[in-house]
C-alpha positions in Angstrom: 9.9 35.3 15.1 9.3 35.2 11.5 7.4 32.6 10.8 6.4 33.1 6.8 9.4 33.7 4.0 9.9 34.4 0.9 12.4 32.3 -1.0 12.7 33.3 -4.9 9.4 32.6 -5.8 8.4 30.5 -3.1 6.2 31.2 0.0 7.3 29.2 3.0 4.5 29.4 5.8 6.1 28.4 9.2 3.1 27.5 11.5 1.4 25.6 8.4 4.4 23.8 7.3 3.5 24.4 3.5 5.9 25.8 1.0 4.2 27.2 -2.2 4.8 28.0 -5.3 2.6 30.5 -7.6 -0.7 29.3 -5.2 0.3 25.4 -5.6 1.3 23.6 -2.6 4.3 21.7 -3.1 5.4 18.2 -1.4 7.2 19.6 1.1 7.0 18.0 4.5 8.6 15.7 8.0 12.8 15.8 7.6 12.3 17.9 4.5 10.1 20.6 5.9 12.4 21.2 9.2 15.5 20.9 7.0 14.3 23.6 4.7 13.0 25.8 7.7 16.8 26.0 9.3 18.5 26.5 6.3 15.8 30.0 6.2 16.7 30.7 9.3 20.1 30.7 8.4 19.8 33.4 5.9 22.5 32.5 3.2 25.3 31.3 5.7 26.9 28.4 4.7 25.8 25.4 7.0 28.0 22.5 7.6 26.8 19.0 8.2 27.2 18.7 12.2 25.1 21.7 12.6 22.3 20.1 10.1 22.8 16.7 12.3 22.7 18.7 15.3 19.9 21.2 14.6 17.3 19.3 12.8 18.2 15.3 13.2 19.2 15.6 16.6 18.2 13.7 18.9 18.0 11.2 16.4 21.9 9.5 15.4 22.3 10.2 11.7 25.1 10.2 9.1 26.3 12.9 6.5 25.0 10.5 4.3 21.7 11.0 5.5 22.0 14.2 5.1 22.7 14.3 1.7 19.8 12.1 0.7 17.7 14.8 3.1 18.7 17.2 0.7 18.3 15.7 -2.5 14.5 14.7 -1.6 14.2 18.5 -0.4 15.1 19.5 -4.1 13.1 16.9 -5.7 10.1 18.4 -4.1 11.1 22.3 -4.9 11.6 21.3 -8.6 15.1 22.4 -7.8 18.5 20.9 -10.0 21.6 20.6 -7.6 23.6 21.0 -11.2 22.3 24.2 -11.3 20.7 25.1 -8.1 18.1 27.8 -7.7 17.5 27.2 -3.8 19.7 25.5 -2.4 23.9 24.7 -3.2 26.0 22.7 -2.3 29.4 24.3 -1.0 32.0 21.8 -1.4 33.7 20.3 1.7 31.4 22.6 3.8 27.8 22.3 3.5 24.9 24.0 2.3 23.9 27.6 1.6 20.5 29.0 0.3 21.1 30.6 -3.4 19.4 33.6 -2.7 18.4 35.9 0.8 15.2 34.7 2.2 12.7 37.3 2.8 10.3 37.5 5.8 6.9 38.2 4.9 6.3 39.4 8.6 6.3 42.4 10.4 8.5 41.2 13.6 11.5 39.3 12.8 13.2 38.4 16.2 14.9 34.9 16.5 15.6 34.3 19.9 17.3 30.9 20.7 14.8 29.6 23.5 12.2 29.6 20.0 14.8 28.1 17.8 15.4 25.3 19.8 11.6 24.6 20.2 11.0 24.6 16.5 13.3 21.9 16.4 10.6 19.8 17.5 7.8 20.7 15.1 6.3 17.6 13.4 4.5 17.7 10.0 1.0 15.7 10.0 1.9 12.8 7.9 0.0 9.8 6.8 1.0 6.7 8.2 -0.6 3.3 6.1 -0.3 -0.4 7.2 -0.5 -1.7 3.5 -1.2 2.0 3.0 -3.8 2.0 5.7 -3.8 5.0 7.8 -4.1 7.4 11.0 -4.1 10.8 11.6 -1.1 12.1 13.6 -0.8 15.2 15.9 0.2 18.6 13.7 2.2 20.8 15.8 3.2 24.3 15.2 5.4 26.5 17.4 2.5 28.2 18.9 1.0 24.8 20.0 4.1 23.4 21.5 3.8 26.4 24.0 3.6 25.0 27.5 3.8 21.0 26.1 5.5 18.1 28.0 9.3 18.2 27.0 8.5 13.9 26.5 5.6 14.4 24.7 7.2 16.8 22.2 10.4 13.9 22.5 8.2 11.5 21.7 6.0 13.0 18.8 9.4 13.7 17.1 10.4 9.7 17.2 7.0 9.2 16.1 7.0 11.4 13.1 10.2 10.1 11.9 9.0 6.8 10.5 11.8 4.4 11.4 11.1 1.3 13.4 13.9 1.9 16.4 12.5 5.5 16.4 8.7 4.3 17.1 10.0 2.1 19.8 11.6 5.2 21.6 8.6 7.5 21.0 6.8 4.1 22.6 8.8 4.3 25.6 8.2 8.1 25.7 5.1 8.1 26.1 4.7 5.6 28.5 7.2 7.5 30.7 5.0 10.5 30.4 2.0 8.3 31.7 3.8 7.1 34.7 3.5 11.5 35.3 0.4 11.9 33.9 -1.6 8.8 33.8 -4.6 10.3 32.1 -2.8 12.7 29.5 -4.7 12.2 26.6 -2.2 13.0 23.7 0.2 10.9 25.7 -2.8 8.2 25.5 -3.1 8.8 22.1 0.0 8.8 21.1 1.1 5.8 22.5 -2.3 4.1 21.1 -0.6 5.1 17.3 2.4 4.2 18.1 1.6 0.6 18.7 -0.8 0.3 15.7 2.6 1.6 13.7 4.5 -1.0 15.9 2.3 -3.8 14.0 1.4 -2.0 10.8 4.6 -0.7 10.1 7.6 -2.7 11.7 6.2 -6.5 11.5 5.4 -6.1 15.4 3.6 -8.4 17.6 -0.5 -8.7 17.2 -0.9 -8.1 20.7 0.6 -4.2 20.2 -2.8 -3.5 18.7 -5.0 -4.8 21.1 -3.1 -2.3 23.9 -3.8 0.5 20.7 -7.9 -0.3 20.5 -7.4 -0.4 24.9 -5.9 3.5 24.7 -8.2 5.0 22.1 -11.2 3.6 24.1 -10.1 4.8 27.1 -9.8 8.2 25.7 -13.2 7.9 23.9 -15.0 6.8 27.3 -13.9 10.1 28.9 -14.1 12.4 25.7 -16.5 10.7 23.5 -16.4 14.0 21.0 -12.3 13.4 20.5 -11.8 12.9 16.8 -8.5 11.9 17.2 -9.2 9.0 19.5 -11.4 8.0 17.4 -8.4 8.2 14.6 -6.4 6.4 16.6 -9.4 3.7 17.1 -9.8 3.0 13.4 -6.3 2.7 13.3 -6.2 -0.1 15.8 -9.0 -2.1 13.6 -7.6 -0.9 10.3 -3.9 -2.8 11.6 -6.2 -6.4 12.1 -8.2 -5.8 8.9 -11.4 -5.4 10.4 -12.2 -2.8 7.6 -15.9 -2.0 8.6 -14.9 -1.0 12.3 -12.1 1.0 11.1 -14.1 2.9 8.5 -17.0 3.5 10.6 -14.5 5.1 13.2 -12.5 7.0 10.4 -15.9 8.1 9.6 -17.0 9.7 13.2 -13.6 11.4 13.4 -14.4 13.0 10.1 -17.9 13.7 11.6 -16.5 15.2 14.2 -13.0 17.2 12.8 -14.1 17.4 9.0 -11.0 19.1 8.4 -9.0 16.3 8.9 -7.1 15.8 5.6 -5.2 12.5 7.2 -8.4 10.7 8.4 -10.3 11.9 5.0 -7.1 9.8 3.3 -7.6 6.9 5.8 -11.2 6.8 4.8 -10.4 7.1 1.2 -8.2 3.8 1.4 -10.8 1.7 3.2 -13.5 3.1 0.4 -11.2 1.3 -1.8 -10.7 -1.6 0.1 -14.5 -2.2 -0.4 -14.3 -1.8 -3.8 -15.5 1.9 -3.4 -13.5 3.5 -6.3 -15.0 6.4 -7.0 -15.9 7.3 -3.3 -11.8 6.6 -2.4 -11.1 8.7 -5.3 -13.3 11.8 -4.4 -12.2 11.5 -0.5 -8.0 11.3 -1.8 -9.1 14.3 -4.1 -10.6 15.9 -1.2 -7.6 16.4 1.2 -7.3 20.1 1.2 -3.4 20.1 1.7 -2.2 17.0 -0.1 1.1 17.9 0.4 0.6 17.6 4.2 -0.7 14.2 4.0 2.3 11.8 2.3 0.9 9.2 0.9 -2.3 10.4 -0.7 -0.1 10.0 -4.2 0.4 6.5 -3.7 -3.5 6.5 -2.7 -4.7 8.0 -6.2 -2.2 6.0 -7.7 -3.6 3.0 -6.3 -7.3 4.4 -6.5 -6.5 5.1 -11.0 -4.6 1.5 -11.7 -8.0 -0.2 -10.2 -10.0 2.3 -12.3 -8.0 1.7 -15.1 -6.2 4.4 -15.6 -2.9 2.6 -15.8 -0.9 5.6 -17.1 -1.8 8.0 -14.7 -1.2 5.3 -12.4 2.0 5.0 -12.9 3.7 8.7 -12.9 2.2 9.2 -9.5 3.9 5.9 -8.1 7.2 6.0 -9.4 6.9 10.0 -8.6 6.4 8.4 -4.8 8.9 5.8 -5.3 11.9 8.5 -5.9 10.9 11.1 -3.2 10.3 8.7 -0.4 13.2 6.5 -0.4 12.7 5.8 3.6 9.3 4.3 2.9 8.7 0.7 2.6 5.2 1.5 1.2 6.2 3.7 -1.5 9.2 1.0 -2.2 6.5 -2.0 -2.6 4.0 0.4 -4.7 6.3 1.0 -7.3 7.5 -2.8 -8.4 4.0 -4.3 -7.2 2.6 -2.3 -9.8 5.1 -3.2 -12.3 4.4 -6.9 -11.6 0.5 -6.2 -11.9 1.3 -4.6 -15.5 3.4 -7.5 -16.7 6.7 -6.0 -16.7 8.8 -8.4 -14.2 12.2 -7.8 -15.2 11.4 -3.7 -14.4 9.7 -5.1 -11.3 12.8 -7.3 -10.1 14.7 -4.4 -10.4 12.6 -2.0 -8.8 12.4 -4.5 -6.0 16.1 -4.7 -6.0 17.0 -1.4 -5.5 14.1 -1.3 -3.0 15.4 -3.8 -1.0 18.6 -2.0 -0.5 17.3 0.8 1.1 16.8 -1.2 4.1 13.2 -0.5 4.8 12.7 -4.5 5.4 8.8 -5.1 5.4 6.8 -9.1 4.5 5.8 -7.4 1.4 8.5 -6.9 0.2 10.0 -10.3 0.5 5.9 -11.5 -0.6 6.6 -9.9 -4.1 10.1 -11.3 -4.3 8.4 -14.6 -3.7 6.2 -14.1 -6.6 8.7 -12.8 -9.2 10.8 -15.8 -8.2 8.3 -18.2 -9.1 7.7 -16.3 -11.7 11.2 -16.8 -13.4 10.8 -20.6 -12.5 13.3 -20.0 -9.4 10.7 -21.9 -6.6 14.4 -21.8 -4.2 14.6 -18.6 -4.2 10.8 -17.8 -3.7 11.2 -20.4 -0.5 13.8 -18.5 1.1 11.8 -14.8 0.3 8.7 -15.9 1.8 10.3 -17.9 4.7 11.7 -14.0 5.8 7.9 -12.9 5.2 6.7 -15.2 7.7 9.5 -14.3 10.2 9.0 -11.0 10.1 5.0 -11.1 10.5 4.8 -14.6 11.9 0.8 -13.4 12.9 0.1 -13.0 9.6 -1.7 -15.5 7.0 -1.1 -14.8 4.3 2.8 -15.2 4.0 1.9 -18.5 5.9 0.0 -19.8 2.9 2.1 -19.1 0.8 5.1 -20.7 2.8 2.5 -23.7 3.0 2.0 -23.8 -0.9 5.7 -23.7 -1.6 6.5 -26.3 0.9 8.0 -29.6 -0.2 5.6 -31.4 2.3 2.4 -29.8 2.6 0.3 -29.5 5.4 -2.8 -31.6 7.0 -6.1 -31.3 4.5 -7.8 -30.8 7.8 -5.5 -27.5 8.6 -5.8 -26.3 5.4 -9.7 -25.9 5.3 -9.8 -24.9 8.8 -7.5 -21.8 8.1 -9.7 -21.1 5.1 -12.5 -21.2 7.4 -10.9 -18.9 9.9 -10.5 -15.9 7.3 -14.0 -16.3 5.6 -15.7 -16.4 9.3 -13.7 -13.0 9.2 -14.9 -11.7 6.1 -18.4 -12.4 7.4 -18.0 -9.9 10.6 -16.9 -7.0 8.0 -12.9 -8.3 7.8 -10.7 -7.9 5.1 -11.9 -8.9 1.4 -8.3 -9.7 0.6 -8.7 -12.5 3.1 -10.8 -14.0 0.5 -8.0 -14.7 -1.8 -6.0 -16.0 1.1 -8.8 -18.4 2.0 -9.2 -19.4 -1.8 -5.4 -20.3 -1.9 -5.7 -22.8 0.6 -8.6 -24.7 -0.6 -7.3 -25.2 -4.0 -4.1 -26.2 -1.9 -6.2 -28.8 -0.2 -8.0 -30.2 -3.6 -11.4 -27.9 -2.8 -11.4 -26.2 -6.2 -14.9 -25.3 -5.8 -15.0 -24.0 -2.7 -11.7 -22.1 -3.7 -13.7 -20.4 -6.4 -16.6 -19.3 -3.9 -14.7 -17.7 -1.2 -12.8 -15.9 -4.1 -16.0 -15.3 -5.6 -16.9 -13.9 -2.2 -14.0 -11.6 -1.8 -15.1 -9.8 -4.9 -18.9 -9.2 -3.3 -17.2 -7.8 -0.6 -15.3 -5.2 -2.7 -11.6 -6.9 -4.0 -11.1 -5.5 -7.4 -7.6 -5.9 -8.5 -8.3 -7.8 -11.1 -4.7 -7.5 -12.9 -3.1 -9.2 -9.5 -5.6 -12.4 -10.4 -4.9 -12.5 -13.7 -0.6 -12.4 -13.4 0.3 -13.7 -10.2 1.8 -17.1 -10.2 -0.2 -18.2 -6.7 -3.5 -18.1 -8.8 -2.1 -20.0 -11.7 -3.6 -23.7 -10.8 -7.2 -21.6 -10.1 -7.0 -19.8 -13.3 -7.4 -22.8 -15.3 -10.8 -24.0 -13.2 -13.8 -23.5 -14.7 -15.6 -20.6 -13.1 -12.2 -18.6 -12.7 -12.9 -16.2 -15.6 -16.2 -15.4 -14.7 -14.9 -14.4 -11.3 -12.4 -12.2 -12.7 -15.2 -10.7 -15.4 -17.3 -9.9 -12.7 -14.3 -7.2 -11.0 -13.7 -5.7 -14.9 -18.0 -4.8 -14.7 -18.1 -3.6 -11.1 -14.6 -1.7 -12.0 -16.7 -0.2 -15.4 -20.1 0.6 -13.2 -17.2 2.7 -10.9 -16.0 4.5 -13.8 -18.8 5.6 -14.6 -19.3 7.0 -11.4 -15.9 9.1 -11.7 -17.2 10.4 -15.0 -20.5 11.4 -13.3 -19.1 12.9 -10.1 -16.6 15.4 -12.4 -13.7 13.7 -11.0 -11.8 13.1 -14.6 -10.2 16.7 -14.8 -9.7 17.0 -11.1 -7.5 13.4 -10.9 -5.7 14.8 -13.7 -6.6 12.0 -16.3 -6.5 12.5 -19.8 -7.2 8.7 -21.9 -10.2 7.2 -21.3 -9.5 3.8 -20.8 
């Protein structure tokens, strides 16, 4: 079986799902990487759309349409121009054809259709974030699927497709392979990921991670040197924003498996989330095969904009924004960021187009909130953030917002004791964000000074989007209190103290930055 090609001048390596170009791995991976695999297999027959459904979606239910925004992403990532293709063509009313012969770079080639149809099942490792929060997934190569439960190769497919409805059926997957083997571990595993993606990822209930933290300790009991249960673990606390539990087990799995690139990533984000910038930085820049880990772009996007790096910022999310159209992270990145920088009607539109590609998420509906009230539209901003709170109902923070915009506003009393339910969390190594949340509802309840010193709290603990502070309309009653600025001044010299650090670590050339800010 070959299993590395040439293609032009790419070099497509099989088992490591990488395509190169020239030594430089390109962002090749999931849907794309299969897609591009069967197509080599092909040779330079034309391939029609059933086949493509059949061969590489299957046994997912897709649409020609789907198809066709498959192979636009493919060429996105190959630098390739359908106008005047150099990989890949489109042959009207057919299908597809490769522009030139592929090569093999290895000394058998012998295709047999028993190895054909298991390479159907070969899932990339991909990042999966909860507000870009991660855990590492299985990587699977043909060699590894050798011998592996037909439902546990079902079910890792479903997983690695990203959809909600597919999640649920990798859920159900898994659990069927437990009723066979009730102490599998990558079923275990699996089905621990699956339900932290369940709440991270599809507005699931809360309860789905509690089951996650129950799987990935019950692997850990019996296999305490497992760095993907340990993944898995952190994943489960990362989901409930207990940030210090997740990183510590992010950490161990990288303790254990340092060549994790998707738990290094993982790490990275919670390193920011503490207000780590130049440690997040150096651990995204880290990742050996970035290309292999999806979101580590939005990651150093996110990791520059706090730095300051605005420009550099923004080519690596709108880059993410246009390849990963199936994404609701990469679709909230891109306008969020917009908003931050003050450029609403770009925002709006971003968010627009966003919200048509049907990847509904709270977030989503949290920023259209915000740019309603920004535009003075406080109907429209009801009816966004009333869909945040049905879709995460367990969450607070689309809850205080619903309770700020509401015509009749809750009890004092509930008020301050929700506050004091997030910064009891933030105490026990919780989420910093939680702070802002908390602040929000004290200045909603007439506490302006207590408002100020959870805030003032959050940015202790690490918060240090300063930009969000200074332009969202929730803050705009606190930015007027005395003690407000000071707050926000105090992000812009821990942000400074964390450029410097990038400077000192040698980590300017290596992100790719070139103004100082």
């Amino acid at each position: 079986m070959t299993v590395r090609y040439h293609l032009d001048d790419l070099v497509i390596d099989v088992p490591r799902q990488r395509v190169e170009r020239n030594g430089q791995a390109l962002d090749v991976n999931g849907l794309s990487f299969r897609l591009l695999h069967y197509l080599l297999e092909q040779g330079q027959r034309v391939v029609g759309f059933d086949e493509l459904i059949e061969r590489v979606w299957a046994p997912a239910v897709v649409n020609e349409e789907t198809v066709t925004q498959r192979v636009r992403l493919l060429r996105q990532s190959l630098g390739d121009d359908g106008r005047n293709p150099r990989y890949l063509r489109s042959v009207r009313g057919q299908g597809y054809q490769l522009c030139v012969p592929p090569r093999s770079l290895d000394e058998t080639v012998v295709l047999t259709k028993q190895s054909h149809h298991r390479g159907r099942w070969i899932i990339a490792g991909v990042l999966v974030v909860g507000a870009l929060a991660g855990a590492a997934l299985w990587k699977r190569t043909p060699e590894t699927d050798s011998g592996r439960s037909p439902l546990l190769m079902r079910a890792a497919y479903y997983a690695g497709i990203g959809q909600r409805d597919n999640n649920e059926r990798a859920i159900a997957l898994y659990r069927q392979r437990l009723q066979e083997a009730p102490d599998d571990r990558e079923a275990l595993i699996g089905l621990s990921r699956a339900y932290s993606a369940r709440v991270c990822l599809y507005n699931g209930d809360a309860a789905s991670v509690q089951l996650a933290q129950t799987l990935a300790e019950r692997v850990i009991a019996r296999a305490p040197s497992d760095a993907t249960a340990h993944a898995a673990l952190g994943y489960s606390f990362d989901c409930r924003g207990r940030t210090d539990e997740a990183l510590r087990s992010y950490e161990r799995s990288l303790q254990l498996d340092p060549r994790s690139d998707s738990v290094r990533a993982s790490a990275a984000y919670l390193y920011e989330r503490r207000g780590r910038l130049a440690d997040a930085l150096a651990a995204n820049l880290g990742v050996r095969e970035p290309a292999r880990v999806r979101f580590v772009g939005i990651q150093i996007a996110s990791n520059l904009d706090l730095l300051g790096y605005a420009a550099e910022a923004e080519t690596r999310y709108r880059h993410s924004y246009q390849l990963y159209p199936d994404n609701v992270f990469s679709n909230a990145a891109w306008p969020a960021f917009l908003m931050r920088h003050g450029r609403d009607a770009e925002s709006q539109a971003a968010l627009d187009e966003a919200m048509a590609r049907g990847t509904e998420h709270a977030s989503l509906h949290l920023l259209a909130a915000e740019l309603a009230l920004l535009r003075g539209d406080h109907a429209a901003a009801r009816d966004a953030i009333t869909r945040a709170i049905a879709l995460r109902p367990q969450a607070s923070f689309p809850r205080t917002v619903g309770w700020i915009l509401a015509e009749v506003k809750p009890p004092v009393a509930t008020l301050r004791a929700q506050a004091e339910s997030l910064r009891a969390g933030m105490r026990s190594g919780g989420e910093p964000f939680d702070g802002l949340d908390a602040a929000l509802l004290l200045d909603a309840a007439g506490d302006r000074t207590a408002a100020l010193a959870v805030l003032a709290m959050a940015v202790e603990q690490g918060y240090r989007d300063a930009a969000y502070l200074r332009v969202s309309p929730l803050f705009a009653s606190l930015r007027s209190a005395p003690g407000f600025d000071t707050i926000v001044s105090s992000i812009d010299s821990a942000v400074a103290r964390e450029r410097e650090a990038v400077r000192a670590r040698g980590l300017i050339a290596k992100a790719g930055i070139t103004a100082l800010p």
